[in-house]
N, C-alpha and C positions, 0 to 999 in steps of 0.2 A: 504494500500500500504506500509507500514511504516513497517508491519510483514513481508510483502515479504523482502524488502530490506535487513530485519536484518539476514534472513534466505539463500539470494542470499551472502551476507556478510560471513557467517557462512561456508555456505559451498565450497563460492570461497576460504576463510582462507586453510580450509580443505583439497580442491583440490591439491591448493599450497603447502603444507606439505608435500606431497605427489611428487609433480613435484620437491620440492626442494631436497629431500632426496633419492628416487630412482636412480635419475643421480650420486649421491654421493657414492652408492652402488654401482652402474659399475664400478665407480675410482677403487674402493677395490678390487673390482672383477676381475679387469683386470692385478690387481696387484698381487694378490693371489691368484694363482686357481688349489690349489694342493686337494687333497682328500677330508678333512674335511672342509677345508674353504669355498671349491668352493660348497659342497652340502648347506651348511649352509648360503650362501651369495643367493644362486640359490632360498631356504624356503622361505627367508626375501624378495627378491624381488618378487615373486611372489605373496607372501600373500600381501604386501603395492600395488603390482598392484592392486590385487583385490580388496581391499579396498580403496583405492581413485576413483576404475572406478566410481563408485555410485556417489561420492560425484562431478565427474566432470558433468556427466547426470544433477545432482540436482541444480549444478551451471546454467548449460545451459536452463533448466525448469524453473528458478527462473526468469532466468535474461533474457528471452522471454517474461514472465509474466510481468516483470517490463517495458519491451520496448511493448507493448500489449496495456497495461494501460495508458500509456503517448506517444501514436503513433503519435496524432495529434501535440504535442509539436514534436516529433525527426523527424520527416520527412524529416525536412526540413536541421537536423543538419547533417554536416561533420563530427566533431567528434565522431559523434554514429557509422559512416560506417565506421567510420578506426580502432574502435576499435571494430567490426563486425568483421572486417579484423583482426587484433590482437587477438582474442578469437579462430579465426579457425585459425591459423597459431600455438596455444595452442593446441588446440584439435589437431590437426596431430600429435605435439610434444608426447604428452602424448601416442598416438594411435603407436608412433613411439619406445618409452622406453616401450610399452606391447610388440610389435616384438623383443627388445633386450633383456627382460626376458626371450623370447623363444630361442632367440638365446646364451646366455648363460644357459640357463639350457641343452641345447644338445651340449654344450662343443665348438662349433661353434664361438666365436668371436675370432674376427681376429686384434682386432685396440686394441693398446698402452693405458694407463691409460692420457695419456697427451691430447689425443683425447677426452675422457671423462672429464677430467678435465674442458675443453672449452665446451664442450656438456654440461654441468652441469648448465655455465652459462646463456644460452639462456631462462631459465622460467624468471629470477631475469630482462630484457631488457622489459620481454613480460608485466610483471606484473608492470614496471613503467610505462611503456605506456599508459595501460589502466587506472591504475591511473592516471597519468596527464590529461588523455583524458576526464574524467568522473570529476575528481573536478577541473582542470584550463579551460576545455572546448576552447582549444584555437584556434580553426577553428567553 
């Protein structure tokens, strides 16, 4: 169990790179979006989409496996279901910035870089939550 965790670890790390630097990329993007910027910002988000999708899959596999293995311990816990809740309110987000690479790379977005700015933040709330959830365990 001790591999899985370090591998659930690894590639939640991963995932997170990924959620934290994409939103960071629409700032630019939205702020820049003449010829050569915009095709070059368009490359860069789409390749890190596709590269973190895996790694968020490999999160959600890992961290199934982990709650699988210790079912009879979580069952009974609150804080495993809220941060259930917290992982898929992640997975949209993420499933949400693969739409806004579609939607900038067909020249299509419409919202200000201050709007992304705030969008930017929402992984860094997602990801202390389920940290606190999982090491203070406070419900």
């Amino acid at each position: 169990m001790e591999w899985v965790k370090v591998f659930h670890i690894v590639m939640m790390v991963s995932w997170f790179a990924g959620l934290f630097y994409l939103p960071r990329l629409f700032v630019n993007h939205a702020e820049f979006n003449d010829g050569d910027v915009h095709e070059r910002l368009t490359m860069m988000e789409g390749k890190l989409y596709r590269f973190v999708t895996p790694m968020m899959f490999l999160t959600l596999i890992s961290g199934t496996a982990l709650a699988w293995m210790q079912w009879d311990y979580l069952q009974n816990e609150l804080w495993f279901y809220i941060k259930v809740v917290i992982v898929s309110l992640l997975v949209w987000y993420h499933f949400y910035c693969g739409h806004l690479v579609k939607v900038f790379a067909e020249g299509k977005n419409n919202r200000n870089h201050v709007f992304y700015r705030w969008f930017n933040e929402a992984p860094v709330f997602g990801l202390l939550g389920a940290v606190i959830l999982v090491i203070v365990r406070p419900f």
